[in-house]
C-alpha positions in Angstrom: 141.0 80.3 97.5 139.8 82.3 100.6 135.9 83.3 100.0 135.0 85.9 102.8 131.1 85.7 103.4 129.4 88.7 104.9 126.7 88.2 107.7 124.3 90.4 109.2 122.8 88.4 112.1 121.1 85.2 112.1 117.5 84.7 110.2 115.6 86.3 107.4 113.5 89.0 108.9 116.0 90.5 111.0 119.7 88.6 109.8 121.3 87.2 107.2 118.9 84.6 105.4 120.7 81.1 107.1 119.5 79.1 103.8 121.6 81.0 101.4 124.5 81.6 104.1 124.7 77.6 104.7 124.8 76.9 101.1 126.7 79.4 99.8 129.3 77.8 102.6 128.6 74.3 101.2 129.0 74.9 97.6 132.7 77.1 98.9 133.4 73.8 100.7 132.9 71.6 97.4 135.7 73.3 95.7 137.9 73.2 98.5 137.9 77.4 99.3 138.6 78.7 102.8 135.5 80.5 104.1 136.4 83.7 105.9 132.9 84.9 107.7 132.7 88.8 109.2 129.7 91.0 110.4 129.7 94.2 112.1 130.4 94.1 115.7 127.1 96.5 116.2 123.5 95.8 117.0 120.5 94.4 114.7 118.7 97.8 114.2 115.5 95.8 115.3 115.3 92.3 116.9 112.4 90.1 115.0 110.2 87.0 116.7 110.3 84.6 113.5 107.3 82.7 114.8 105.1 85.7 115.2 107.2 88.0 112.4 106.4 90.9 115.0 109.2 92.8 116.1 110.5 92.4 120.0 110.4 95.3 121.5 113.1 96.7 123.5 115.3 93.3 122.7 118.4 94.4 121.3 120.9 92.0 119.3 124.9 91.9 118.0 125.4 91.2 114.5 128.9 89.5 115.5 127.6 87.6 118.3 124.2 86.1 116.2 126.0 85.6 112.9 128.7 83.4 114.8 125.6 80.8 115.3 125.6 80.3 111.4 129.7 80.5 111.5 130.2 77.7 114.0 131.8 80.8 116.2 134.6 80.7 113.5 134.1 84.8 113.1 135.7 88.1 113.0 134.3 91.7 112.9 134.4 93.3 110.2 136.3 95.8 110.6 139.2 93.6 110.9 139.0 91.7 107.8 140.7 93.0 104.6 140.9 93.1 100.9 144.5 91.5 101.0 142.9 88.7 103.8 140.3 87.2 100.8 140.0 86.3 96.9 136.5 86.9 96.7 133.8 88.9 98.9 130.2 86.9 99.0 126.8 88.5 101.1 124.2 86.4 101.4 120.5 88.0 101.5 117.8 88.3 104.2 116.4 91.8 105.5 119.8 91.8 107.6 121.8 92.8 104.4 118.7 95.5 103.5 118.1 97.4 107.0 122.1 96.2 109.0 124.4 96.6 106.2 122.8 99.5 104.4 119.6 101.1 104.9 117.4 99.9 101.8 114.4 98.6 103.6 113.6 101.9 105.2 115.3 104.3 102.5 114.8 102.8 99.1 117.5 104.4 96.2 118.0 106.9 99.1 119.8 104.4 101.8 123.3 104.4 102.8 125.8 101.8 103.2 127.4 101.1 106.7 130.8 102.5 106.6 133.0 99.5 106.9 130.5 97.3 104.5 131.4 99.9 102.1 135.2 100.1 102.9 135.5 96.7 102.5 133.7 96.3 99.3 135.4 99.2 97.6 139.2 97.6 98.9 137.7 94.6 97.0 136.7 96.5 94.1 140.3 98.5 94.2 142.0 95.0 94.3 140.1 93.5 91.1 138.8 91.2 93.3 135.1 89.4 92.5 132.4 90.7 94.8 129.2 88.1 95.2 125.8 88.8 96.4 122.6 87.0 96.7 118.8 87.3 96.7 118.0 91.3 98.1 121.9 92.2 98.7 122.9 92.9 95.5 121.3 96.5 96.8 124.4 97.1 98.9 126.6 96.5 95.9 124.0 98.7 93.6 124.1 101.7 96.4 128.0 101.2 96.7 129.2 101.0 93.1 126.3 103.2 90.9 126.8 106.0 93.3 130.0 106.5 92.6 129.2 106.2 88.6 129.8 102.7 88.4 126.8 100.6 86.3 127.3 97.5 87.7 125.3 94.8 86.2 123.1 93.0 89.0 119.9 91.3 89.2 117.0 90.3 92.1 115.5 88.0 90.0 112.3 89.7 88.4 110.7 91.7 91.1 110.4 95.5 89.5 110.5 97.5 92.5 113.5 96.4 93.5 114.7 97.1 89.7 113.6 100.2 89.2 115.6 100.8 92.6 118.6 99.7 91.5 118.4 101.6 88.5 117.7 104.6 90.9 120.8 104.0 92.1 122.8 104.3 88.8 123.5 100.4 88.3 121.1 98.2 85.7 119.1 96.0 86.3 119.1 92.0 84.3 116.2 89.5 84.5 117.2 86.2 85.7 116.1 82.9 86.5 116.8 81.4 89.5 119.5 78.8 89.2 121.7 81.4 87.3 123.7 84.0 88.0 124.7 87.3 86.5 128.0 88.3 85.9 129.5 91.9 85.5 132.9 91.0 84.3 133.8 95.0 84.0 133.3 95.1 87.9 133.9 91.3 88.4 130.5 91.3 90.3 128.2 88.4 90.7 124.4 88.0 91.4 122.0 85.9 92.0 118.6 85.5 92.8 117.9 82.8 95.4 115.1 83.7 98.0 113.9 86.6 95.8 112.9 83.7 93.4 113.1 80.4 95.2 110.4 78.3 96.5 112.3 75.8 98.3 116.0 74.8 99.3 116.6 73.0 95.8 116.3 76.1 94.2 118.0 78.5 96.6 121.1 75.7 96.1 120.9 76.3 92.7 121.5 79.7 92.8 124.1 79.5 95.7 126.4 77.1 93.4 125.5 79.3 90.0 126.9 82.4 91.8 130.0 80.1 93.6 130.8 78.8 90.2 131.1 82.7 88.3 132.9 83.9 91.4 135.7 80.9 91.0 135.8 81.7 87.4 136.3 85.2 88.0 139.3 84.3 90.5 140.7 82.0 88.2 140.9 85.0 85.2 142.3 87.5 87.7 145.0 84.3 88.7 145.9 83.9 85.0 146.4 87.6 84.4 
C-alpha cells in the first residue's frame, strides 16, 4: 500500500499539526504501507512564533522546505504527485490545512481550495481511491466535494461552528468521539477527530490508527472489487 500524506508546513498554528502527521506515519508504518509525503512548493501565508503564538512579521516560509522537517526530507511538491502514484490520500490537521491548503480560517463556508490540493483530491476521488483527513482538515475535503454536490459524510469531533460550516458547504456533519473515525463509504472518505477533541498524544494516537484502520479497509474493498 502507498498512503500519500499531505503537509502544510511544520507546527499547529502555522503548519501541519506534527502530532497527528507523526502518528498518522507510525500507525502507516505498522501495517507495512509506503508513506508518500507532498506540500505545496509555495509559501506559509503567515509565519507563527509558537512560543509567543504572535505572528512574525515580515518572516516568510516554504511549505515544501518546512514540511520536509516532519518528512525526514523524504518529500515532493505537490504538484508532482498523482492519483496513479498512491492507494490512499491522508491530510493531517493544524491551521496549515485551514489558512495553506484552503482558505477556511479567514473565509469560513466561503474559502477556496488551493488548486492543486483540489486537483489531487478530485484525481483521487475519480480513481475510487479513499481520501483521509484529520482534526480541522476534513474542511478541505467538505469545500472540495459539497461544492460540487457531493454530501460527503465528515466529522470535527463536536465543535458546532465548524459543523454548521461544513454543512454550509453542502457536506453533513456526524458527532464523533475521539478514538473513532467516520467513514463515507459512498465517497470512500475518512475522518477523524484528533486535536479537535484530544487532550494529550494517547488520544490523538487513537484517532490517527481509527482513521489508518478505515482507510486500509477501504483499500482492501476497492482491491477485492
Amino acid at each position: 500500500m502507498q498512503a500519500g500524506i499531505v503537509l502544510s508546513g511544520c507546527g499547529v498554528r502555522d503548519g501541519s499539526e506534527i502530532h497527528e502527521a507523526v502518528l498518522t506515519m507510525l500507525h502507516l508504518d505498522r501495517i507495512g504501507a509506503q508513506i508518500v509525503c507532498a506540500a505545496p512548493d509555495a509559501d506559509l501565508v503567515e509565519v507563527v512564533n509558537h512560543v509567543s503564538g504572535q505572528a512574525s512579521a515580515g518572516e516568510r516560509r516554504n511549505m515544501l522546505v518546512e514540511s520536509a522537517r516532519i518528512a525526514r526530507g523524504s518529500i515532493v511538491a505537490l504538484d508532482r504527485l498523482k492519483a496513479a502514484d498512491i492507494d490512499a490520500l491522508i491530510l493531517p490537521g493544524g491551521f496549515g490545512a485551514a489558512r495553506n491548503l484552503c482558505t477556511f480560517a479567514d473565509e469560513g463556508p466561503q474559502c477556496s481550495v488551493r488548486p492543486d490540493v483540489e486537483r489531487l483530491i478530485l484525481d483521487m476521488l475519480q480513481a475510487g481511491k479513499p481520501l483521509g483527513a484529520l482534526c480541522i482538515a476534513p474542511v478541505v475535503l467538505a469545500r472540495v466535494l459539497g461544492g460540487r454536490g457531493m454530501a460527503v459524510q465528515v466529522t470535527v469531533g463536536n465543535d458546532p461552528g465548524v459543523a454548521g460550516a461544513i454543512v454550509a458547504m453542502g457536506a453533513r456533519h456526524v458527532e464523533c468521539p475521539v478514538d473513532q473515525a467516520v467513514t463515507d463509504t459512498q465517497y470512500r472518505v475518512v475522518t477523524s477527530p484528533a486535536y479537535m477533541l484530544a487532550t494529550g498524544l494517547s488520544d490523538v494516537s487513537a484517532s490517527a490508527g481509527a482513521l489508518v484502520d478505515a482507510v486500509v479497509k477501504l483499500c482492501a474493498g476497492r482491491a477485492a472489487v
